[in-house]
C-alpha positions as CSV (number, residue, x, y, z in Angstrom):
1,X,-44.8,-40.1,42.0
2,X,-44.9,-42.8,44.9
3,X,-41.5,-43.8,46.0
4,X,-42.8,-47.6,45.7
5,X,-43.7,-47.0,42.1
6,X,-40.3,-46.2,40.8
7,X,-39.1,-50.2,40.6
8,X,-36.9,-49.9,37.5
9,X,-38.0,-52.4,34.9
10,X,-34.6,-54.1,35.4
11,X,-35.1,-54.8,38.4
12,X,-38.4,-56.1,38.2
13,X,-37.7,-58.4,35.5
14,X,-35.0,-59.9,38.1
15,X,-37.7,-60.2,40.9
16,X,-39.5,-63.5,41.6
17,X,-41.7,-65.0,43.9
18,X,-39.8,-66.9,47.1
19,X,-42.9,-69.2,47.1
20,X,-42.6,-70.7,42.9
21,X,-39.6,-68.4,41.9
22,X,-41.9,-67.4,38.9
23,X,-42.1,-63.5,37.6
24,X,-43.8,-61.1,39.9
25,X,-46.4,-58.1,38.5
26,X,-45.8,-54.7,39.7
27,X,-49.9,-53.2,40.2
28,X,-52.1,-51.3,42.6
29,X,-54.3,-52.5,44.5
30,X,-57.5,-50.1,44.8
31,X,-56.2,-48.0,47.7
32,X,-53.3,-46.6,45.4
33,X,-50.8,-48.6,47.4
34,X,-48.0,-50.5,44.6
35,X,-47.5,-54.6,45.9
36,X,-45.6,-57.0,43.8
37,X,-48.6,-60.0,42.8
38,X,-47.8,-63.7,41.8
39,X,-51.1,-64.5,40.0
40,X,-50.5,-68.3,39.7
41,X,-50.6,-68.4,43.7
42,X,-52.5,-65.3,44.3
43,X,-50.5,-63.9,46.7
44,X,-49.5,-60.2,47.2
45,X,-46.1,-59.0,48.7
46,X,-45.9,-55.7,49.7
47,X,-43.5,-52.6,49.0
48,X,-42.3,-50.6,51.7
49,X,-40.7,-47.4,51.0
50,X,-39.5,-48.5,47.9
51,X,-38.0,-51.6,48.9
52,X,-40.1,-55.0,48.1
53,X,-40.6,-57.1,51.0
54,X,-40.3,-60.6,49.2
55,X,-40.6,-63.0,52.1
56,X,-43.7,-65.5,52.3
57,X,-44.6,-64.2,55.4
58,X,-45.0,-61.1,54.7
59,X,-47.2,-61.6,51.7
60,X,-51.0,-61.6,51.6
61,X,-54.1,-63.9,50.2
62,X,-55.9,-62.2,47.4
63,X,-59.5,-62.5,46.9
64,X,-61.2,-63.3,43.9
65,X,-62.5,-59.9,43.0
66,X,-59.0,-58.3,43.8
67,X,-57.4,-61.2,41.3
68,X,-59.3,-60.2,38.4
69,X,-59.0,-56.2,39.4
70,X,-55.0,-57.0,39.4
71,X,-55.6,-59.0,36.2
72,X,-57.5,-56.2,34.7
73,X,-54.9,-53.9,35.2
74,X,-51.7,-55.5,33.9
C-alpha cells in the first residue's frame, strides 16, 4: 500500500481546506496518485510522501470530468 494512502481516518476528519476550512476528501485521481479534494471549490492538494501539502498554492484546478470521476469515487 502507497505511503500517501495510509492518512488515518482521525486525522483526516481533522483536515480542512486553507481556502473555506470545510472537510477535505481523501481519492485518487486516475494515475493512482492519493490528493486530498475540496469539491465545493474544486481544488486538489497534493500528498507527498505521506504528508499532505495543504497550502493554496500548492493545490490544483480540477476539471469537470476529473470532478465527477472524484465524485464518483467517494
Amino acid at each position: 500500500m502507497a505511503p500517501e494512502s495510509t492518512i488515518d481516518a482521525t486525522l483526516l476528519g481533522l483536515l480542512a481546506c486553507p481556502q473555506d476550512k470545510g472537510p477535505l476528501q481523501l481519492v485518487r485521481t486516475e494515475a493512482g496518485a492519493s490528493v486530498l479534494y475540496n469539491p465545493r471549490l474544486r481544488r486538489a492538494y497534493p500528498i507527498d510522501n505521506g504528508i499532505p501539502v495543504l497550502l493554496i498554492d500548492e493545490a490544483r484546478d480540477v476539471s469537470d470530468a476529473e470532478h465527477e470521476f472524484f465524485v464518483a469515487e467517494s
